[in-house]
MIGU-893147 format. One record per residue (C-alpha): residue in three letters; x, y, z. Coordinates in Angstrom, 3 decimals. Example, Ala and Ser with C-alpha at 12.3 -4.5 7.8 and 13.67 -1.06 7.14 Angstrom:
2
+-----+----------+----------+----------+
| res |       c1 |       c2 |       c3 |
+-----+----------+----------+----------+
| ALA |   12.300 |   -4.500 |    7.800 |
| SER |   13.670 |   -1.060 |    7.140 |
+-----+----------+----------+----------+
***
This chain:
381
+-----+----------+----------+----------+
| res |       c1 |       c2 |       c3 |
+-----+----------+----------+----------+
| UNK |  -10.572 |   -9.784 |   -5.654 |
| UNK |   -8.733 |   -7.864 |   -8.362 |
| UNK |   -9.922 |   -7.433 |  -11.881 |
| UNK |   -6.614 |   -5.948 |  -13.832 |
| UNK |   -8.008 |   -4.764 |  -16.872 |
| UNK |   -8.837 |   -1.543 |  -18.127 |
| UNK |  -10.539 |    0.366 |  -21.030 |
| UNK |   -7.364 |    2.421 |  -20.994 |
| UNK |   -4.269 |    2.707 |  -18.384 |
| UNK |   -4.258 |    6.167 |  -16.862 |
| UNK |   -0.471 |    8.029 |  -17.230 |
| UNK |   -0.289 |    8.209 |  -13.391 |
| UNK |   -1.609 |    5.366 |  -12.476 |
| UNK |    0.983 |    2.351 |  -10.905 |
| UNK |   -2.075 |   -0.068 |  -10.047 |
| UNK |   -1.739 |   -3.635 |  -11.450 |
| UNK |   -3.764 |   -2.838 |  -14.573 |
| UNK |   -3.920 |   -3.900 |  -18.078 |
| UNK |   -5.271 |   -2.531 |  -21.097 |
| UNK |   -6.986 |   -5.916 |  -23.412 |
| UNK |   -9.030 |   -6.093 |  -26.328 |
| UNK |  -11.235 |   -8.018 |  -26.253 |
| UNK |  -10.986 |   -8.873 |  -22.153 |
| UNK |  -11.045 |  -12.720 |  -21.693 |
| UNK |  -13.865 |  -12.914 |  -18.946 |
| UNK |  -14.517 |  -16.478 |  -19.093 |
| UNK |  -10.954 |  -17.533 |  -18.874 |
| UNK |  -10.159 |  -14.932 |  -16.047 |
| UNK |  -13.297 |  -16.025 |  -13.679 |
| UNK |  -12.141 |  -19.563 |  -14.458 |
| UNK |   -8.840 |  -18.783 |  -13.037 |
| UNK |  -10.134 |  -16.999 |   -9.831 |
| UNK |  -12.653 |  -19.559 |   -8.787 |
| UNK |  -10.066 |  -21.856 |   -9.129 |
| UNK |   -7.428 |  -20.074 |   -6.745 |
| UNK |  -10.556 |  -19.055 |   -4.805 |
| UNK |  -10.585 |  -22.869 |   -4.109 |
| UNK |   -6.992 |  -23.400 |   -3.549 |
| UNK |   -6.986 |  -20.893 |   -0.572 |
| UNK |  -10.381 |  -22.625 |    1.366 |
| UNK |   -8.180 |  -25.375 |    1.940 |
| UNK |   -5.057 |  -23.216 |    3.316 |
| UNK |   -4.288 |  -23.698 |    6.861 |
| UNK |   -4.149 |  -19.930 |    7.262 |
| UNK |   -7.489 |  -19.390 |    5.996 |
| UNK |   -9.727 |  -22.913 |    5.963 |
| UNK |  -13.446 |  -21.920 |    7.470 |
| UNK |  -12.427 |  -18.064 |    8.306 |
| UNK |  -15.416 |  -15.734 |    8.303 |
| UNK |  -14.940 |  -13.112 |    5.828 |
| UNK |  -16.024 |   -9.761 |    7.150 |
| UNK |  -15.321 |   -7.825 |    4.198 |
| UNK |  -14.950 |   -8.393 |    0.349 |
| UNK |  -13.600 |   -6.077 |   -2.199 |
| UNK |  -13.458 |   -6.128 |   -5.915 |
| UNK |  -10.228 |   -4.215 |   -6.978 |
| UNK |   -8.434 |   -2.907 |  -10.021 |
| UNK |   -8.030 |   -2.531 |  -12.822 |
| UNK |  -11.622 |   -1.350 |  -13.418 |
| UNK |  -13.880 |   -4.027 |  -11.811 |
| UNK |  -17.145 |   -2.048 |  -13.252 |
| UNK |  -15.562 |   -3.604 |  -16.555 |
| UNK |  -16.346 |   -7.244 |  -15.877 |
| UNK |  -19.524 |   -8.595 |  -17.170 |
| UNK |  -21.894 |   -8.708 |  -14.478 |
| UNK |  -22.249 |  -12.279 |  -14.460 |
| UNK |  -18.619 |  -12.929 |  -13.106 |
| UNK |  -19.306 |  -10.875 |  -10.387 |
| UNK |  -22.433 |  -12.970 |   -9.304 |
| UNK |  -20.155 |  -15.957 |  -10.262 |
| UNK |  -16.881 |  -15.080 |   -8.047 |
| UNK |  -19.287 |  -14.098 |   -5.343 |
| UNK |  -21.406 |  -17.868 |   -5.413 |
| UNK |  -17.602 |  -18.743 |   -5.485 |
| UNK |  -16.604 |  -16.924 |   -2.357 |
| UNK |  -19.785 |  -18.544 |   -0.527 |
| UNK |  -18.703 |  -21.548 |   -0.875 |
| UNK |  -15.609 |  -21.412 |   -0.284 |
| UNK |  -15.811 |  -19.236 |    3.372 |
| UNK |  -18.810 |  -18.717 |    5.549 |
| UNK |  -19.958 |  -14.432 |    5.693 |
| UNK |  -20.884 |  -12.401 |    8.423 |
| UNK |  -24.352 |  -11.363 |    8.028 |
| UNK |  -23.521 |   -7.760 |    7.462 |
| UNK |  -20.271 |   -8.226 |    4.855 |
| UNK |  -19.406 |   -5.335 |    3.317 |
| UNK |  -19.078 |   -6.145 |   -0.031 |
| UNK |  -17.600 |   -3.280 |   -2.287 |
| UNK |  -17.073 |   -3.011 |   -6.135 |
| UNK |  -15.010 |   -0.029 |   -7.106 |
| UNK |  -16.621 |    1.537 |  -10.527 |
| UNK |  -15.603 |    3.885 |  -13.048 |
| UNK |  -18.471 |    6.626 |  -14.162 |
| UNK |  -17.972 |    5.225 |  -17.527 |
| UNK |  -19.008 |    1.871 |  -16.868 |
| UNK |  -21.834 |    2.236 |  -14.386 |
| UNK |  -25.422 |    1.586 |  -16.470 |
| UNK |  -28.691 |    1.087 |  -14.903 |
| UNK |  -28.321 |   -2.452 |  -15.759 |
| UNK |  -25.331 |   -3.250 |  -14.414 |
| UNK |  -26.282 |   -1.458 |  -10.932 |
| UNK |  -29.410 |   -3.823 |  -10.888 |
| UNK |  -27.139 |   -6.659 |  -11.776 |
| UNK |  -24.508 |   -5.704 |   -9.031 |
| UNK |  -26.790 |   -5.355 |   -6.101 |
| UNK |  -28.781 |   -8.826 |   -7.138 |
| UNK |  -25.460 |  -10.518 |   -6.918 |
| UNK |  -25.099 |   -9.303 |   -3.360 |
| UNK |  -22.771 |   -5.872 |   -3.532 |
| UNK |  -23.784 |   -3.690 |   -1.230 |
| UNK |  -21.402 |   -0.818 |   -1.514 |
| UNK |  -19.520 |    1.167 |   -4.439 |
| UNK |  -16.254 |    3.047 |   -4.855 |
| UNK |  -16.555 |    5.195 |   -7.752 |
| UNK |  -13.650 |    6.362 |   -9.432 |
| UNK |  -14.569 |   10.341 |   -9.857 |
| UNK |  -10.965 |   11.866 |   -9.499 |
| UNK |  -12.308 |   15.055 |  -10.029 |
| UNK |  -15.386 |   17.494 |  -11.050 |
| UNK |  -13.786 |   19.442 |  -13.472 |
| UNK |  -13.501 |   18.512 |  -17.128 |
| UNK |  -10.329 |   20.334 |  -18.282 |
| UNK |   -8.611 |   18.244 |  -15.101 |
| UNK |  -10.482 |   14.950 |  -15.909 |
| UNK |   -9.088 |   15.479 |  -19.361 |
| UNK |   -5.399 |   15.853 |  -18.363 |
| UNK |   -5.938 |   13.251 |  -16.017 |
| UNK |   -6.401 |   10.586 |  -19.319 |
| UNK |   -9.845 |    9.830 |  -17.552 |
| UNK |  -12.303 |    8.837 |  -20.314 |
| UNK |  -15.724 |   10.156 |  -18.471 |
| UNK |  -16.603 |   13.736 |  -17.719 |
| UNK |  -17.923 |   15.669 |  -14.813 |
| UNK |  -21.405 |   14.913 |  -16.262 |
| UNK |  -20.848 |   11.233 |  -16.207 |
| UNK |  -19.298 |   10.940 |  -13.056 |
| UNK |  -22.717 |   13.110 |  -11.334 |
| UNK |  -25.086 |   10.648 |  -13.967 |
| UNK |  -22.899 |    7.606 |  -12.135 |
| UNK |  -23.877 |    9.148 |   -8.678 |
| UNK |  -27.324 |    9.947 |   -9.108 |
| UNK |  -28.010 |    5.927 |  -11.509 |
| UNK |  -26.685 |    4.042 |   -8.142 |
| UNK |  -28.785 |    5.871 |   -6.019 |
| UNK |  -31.819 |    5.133 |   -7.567 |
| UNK |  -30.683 |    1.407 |   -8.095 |
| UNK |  -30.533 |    1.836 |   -4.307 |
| UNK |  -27.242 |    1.769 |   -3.101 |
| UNK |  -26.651 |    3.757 |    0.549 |
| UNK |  -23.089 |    3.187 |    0.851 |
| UNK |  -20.887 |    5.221 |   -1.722 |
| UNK |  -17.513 |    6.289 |   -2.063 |
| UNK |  -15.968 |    9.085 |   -4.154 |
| UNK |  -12.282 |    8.843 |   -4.679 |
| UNK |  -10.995 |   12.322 |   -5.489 |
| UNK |   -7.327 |   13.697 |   -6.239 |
| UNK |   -5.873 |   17.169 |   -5.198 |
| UNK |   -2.561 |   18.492 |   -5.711 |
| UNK |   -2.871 |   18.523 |  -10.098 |
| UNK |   -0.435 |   20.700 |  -12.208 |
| UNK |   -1.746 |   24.104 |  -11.575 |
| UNK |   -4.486 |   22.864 |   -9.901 |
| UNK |   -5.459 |   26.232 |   -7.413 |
| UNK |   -7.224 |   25.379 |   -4.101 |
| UNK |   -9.963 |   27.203 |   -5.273 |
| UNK |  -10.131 |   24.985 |   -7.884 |
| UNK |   -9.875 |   21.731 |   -5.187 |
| UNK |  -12.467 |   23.189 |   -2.695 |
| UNK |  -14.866 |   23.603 |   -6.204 |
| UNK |  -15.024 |   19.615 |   -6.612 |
| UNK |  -14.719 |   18.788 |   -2.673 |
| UNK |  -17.968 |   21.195 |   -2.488 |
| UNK |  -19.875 |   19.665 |   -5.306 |
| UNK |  -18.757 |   16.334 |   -3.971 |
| UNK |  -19.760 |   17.043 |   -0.443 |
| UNK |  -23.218 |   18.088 |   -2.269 |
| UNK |  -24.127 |   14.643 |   -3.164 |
| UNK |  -24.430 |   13.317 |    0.312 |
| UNK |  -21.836 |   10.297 |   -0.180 |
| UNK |  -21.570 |    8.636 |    2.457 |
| UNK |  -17.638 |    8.063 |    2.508 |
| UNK |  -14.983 |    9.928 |    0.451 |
| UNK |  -10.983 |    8.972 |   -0.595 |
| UNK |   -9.194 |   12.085 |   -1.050 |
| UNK |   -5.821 |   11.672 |   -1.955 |
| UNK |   -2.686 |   13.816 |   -3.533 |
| UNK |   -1.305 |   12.989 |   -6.950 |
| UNK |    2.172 |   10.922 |   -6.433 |
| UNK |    4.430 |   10.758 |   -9.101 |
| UNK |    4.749 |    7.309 |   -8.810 |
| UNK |    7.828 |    5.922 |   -9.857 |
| UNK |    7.846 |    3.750 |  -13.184 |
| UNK |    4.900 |    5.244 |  -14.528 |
| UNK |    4.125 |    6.826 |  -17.916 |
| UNK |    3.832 |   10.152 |  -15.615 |
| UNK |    6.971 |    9.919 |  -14.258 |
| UNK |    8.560 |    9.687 |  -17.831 |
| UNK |    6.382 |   13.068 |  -18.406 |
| UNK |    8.047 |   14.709 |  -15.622 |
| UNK |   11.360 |   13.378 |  -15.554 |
| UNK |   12.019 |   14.500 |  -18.993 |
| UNK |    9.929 |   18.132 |  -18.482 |
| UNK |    9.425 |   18.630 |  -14.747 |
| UNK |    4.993 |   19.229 |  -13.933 |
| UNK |    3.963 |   22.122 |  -12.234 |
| UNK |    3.417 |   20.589 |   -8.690 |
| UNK |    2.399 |   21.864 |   -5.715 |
| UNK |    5.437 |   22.223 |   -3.022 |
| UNK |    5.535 |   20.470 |    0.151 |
| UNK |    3.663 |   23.828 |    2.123 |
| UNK |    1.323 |   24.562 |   -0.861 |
| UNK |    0.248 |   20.258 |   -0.112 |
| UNK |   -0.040 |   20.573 |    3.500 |
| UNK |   -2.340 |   23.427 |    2.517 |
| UNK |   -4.648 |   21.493 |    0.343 |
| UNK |   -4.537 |   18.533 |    3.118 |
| UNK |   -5.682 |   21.045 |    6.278 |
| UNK |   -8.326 |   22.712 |    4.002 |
| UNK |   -9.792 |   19.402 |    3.248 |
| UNK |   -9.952 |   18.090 |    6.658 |
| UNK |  -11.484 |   21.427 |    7.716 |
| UNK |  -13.936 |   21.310 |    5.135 |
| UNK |  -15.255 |   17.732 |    5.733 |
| UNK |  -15.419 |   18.242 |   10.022 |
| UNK |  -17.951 |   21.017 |    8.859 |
| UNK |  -20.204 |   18.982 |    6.912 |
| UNK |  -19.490 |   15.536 |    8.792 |
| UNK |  -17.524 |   14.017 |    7.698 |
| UNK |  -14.929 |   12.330 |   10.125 |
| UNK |  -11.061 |   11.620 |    9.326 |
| UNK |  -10.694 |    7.648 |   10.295 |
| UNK |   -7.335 |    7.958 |    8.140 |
| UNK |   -4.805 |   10.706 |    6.980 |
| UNK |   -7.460 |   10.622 |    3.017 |
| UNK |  -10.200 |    8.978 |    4.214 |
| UNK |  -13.050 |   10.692 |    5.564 |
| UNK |  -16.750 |    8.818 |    6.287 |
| UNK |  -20.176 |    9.813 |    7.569 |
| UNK |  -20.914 |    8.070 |   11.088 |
| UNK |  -20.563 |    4.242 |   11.093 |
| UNK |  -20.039 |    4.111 |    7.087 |
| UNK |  -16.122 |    3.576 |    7.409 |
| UNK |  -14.611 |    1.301 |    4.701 |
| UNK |  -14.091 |   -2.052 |    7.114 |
| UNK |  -12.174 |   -3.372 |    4.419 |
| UNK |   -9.428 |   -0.752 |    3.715 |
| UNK |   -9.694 |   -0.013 |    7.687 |
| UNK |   -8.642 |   -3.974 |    8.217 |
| UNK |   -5.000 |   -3.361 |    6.356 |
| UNK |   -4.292 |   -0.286 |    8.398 |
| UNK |   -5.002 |   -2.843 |   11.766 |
| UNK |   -2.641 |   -5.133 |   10.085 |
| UNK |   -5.593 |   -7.994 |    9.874 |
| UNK |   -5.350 |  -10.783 |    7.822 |
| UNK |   -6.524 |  -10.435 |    4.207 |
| UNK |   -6.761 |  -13.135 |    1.104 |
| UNK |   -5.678 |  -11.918 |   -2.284 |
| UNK |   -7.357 |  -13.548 |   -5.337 |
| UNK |   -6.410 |  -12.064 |   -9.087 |
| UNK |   -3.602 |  -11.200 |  -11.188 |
| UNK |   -0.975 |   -9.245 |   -8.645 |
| UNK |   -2.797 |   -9.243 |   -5.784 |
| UNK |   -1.351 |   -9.795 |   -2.428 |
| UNK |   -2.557 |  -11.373 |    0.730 |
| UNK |   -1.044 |  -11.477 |    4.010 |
| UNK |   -1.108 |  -13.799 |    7.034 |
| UNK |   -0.006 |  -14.122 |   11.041 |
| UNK |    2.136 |  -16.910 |   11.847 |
| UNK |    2.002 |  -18.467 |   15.294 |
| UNK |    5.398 |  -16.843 |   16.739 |
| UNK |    3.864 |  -13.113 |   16.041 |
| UNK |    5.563 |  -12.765 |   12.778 |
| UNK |    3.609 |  -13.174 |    9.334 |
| UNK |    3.570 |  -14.337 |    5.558 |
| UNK |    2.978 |  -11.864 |    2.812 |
| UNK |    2.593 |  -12.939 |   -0.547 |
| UNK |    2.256 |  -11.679 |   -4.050 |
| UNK |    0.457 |  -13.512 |   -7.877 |
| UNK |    1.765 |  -12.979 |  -11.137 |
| UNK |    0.818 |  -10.062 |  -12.196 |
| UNK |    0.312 |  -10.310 |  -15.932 |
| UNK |   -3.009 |  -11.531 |  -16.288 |
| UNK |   -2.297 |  -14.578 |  -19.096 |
| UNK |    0.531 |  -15.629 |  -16.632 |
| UNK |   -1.674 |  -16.009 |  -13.731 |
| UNK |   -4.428 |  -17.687 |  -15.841 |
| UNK |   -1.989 |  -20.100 |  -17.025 |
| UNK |   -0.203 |  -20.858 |  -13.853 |
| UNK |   -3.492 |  -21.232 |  -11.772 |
| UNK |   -4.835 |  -23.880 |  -15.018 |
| UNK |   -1.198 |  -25.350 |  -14.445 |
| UNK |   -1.035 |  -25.657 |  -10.262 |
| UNK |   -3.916 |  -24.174 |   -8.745 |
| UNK |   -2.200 |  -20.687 |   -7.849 |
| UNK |   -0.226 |  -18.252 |   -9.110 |
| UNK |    2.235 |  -17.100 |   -6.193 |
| UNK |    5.104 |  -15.547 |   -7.519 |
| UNK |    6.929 |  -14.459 |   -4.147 |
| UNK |    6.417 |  -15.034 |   -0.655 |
| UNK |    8.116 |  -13.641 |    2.297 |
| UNK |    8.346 |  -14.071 |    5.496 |
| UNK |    7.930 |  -11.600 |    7.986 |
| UNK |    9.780 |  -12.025 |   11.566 |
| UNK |    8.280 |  -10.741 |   14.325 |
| UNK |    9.463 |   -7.404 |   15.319 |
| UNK |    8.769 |   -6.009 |   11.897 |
| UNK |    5.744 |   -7.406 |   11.467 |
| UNK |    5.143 |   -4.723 |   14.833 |
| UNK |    6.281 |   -2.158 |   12.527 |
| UNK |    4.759 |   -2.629 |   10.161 |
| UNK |    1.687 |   -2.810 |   12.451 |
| UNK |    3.149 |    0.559 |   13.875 |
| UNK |    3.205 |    2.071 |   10.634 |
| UNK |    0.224 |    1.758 |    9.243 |
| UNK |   -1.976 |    2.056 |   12.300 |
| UNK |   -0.838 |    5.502 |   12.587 |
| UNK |   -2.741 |    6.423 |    9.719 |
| UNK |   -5.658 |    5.978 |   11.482 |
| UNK |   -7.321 |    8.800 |   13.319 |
| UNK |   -7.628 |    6.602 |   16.382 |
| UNK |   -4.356 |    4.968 |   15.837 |
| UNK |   -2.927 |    1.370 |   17.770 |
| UNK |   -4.582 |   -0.123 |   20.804 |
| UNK |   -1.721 |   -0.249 |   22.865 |
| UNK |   -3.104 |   -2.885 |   24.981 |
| UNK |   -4.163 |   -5.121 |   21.734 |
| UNK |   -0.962 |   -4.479 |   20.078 |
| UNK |    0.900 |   -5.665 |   23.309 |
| UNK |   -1.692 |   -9.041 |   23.208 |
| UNK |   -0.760 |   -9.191 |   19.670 |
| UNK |    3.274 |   -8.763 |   20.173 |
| UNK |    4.716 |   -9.454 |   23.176 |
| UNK |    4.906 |   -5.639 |   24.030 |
| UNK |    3.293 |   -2.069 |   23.656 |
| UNK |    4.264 |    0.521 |   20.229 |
| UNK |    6.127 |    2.592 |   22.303 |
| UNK |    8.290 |   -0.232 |   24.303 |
| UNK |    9.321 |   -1.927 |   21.414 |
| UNK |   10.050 |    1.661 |   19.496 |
| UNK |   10.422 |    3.993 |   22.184 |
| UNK |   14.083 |    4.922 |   20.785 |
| UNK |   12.799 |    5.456 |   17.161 |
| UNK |    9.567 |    7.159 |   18.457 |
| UNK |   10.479 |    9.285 |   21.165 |
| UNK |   12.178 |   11.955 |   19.283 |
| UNK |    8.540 |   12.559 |   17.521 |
| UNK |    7.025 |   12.705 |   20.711 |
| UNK |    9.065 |   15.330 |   21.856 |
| UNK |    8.586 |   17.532 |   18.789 |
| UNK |    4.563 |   16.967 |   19.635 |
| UNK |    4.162 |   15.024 |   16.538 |
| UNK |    2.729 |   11.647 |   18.610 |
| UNK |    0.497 |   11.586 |   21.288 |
| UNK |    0.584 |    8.403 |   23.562 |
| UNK |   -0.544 |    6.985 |   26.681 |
| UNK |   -1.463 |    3.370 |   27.837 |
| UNK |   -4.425 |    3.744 |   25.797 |
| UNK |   -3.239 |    4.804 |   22.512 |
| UNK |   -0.559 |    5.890 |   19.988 |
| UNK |   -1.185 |    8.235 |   17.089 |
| UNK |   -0.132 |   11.197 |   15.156 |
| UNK |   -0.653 |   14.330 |   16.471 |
| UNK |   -2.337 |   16.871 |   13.891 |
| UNK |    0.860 |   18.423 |   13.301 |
| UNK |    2.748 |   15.121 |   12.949 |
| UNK |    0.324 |   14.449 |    9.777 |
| UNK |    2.690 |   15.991 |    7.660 |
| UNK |    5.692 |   13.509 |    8.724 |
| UNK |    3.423 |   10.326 |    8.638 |
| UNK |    5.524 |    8.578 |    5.962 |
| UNK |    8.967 |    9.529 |    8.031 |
| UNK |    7.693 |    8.448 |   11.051 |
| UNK |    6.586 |    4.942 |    9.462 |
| UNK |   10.235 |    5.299 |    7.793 |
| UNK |   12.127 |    5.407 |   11.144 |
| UNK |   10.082 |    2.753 |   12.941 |
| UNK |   10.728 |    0.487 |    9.608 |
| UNK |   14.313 |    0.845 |    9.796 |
| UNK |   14.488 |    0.299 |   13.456 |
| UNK |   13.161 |   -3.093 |   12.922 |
| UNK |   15.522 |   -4.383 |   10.269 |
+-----+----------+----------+----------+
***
């Protein structure tokens, strides 16, 4: 479910979000009920059991709390539950409030991703976050006490002059909380961004490619020693407290996408899948779904040997990485007979380690995640 508006659009952020004043709630919740509604009666999706849901952005914690409860009755009755759906609202310190976290759990969310980014004011401030370090512990410590066991911190290393001193500082103070799951990802300069513009016209500080893999080992270290296991290349959770919903894209499961920009993906019946994508300015979508009852603005299809690399690729960000034998069930074949051309040069260099059991990266072959994925990509097309 993604909510695409903001209090204020961070420079490096590429996310589907949109600063609005004021935010049309009513309108917006209108429109995702309604393509809520058009999905239940999709082929691909009619009477699925959802085992996860997840409110996106944007800065979900921005919604009034009563179209949360609302999209959720929505989602009900649309597609049965599993009795233990993790339902996750991602929430920035700013907007978290004793009342909302009462409000939040009533309407049935049971877990939160807050939006910390860091400890450390002067890099919170460069960041363009508006909360401070204070804020973002108040946030911690409020959902807590409004009972929440499942959190998530999302963090970011690798900042302009950022030291590792300086990282290890907010992973430590992090790690001191007791979170039960934390995202800990490097700043990208991602293309088209007001960041980019920054550093295109005065090049940042950055950390090179060694002084990253440095911050990346050090924060895998840390988290082993206080137990905190690496599922994925930034993700790192306490025993059983995983995110199933973020885990689900990296098995290359299906998954609905309701809001402005969101995407949702599909298997077809001959191995292959659909992928699709809404309009992603928010009074587009509202006006297309009042107009036809969705708001798809592309739609691919996916043939089947690159919807198994695609599978390839982003099941090797997990720890565990593909079930040979499911993937075979799944496509005709196992990772490494449909790839073994593509893949076996890795192998050799002792950056994958495979059997009949599994395929994943080796520690070392961490670093070359994204040209691994690369290779297998272009061997499919």
């Amino acid at each position: 479910m993604h909510i695409p508006f903001c209090a204020h659009k961070c420079h490096y952020c590429d996310f589907n979000s949109h600063a609005r004043a004021p935010i049309p709630w009513r309108a917006y919740a209108d429109a995702l009920c309604r393509e809520l509604a058009h999905w239940a009666g999709h082929p691909a999706y009619r009477g699925r059991t959802l085992a996860s849901i997840f409110f996106g952005g944007g800065t979900p914690s921005l919604a009034e709390p009563w179209l949360i409860a609302r999209v959720l009755a929505a989602i009900r009755a649309a597609f049965p539950c599993s009795h233990d759906c993790e339902i996750t609202l991602e929430a920035n310190p700013d907007s978290v409030s004793a009342e909302r976290l009462a409000a939040w759990r009533t309407a049935g969310i049971n877990r939160l991703s807050i939006g910390t980014q860091s400890l450390n004011d002067r890099e919170l401030d460069w960041l363009e976050r508006i909360h401070d370090r204070q804020q973002a512990l108040d946030a911690f410590a409020h959902a807590r006490a409004a009972g929440f066991a499942n959190i998530n911190l999302d963090l970011m290393y690798g900042l302009p002059e950022q030291t590792l001193d300086d990282w290890l500082d907010t992973l430590n103070e992090a790690i001191a909380l007791e979170p039960e799951h934390l995202s800990c990802y490097q700043l990208t300069v991602e293309p088209g961004t007001r960041l980019a513009r920054m550093h295109n016209r005065q090049p940042l500080p950055l950390p090179n490619e060694e002084a990253s893999l440095t911050f990346l080992f050090a924060t895998r270290k840390r988290l082993a020693e206080q137990g905190y296991r690496a599922y994925e290349v930034s993700n790192f959770a306490r025993a059983g407290r995983h995110c199933r919903h973020n885990d689900a894209y990296w098995r290359y499961r299906d998954y609905l996408g309701i809001g402005a920009g969101a995407f949702g993906k599909f298997d077809r019946g001959d191995r292959g899948a659909i992928r699709y994508g809404n309009l992603r300015g928010p009074e587009r979508y509202m006006r297309q779904l009042h107009e036809t009852g969705h708001a798809i603005a592309q739609q691919e299809e996916i043939p089947p040997r690159l919807a198994a690399a695609e599978a390839v690729w982003l099941g090797l960000r997990r720890t565990d990485g593909i079930d040979c034998r499911a993937f075979a069930v799944r496509f005709g074949a196992t990772p490494w007979r449909m790839f073994a051309e593509t893949l076996a040069p890795f192998a050799a260099r002792g950056l994958l380690d495979h059997d009949a059991e599994r395929l994943r990266l080796s520690e070392t072959g961490l670093a070359l995640a994204d040209d691994i994925a690369a290779a297998v990509i272009q061997a499919a097309r």
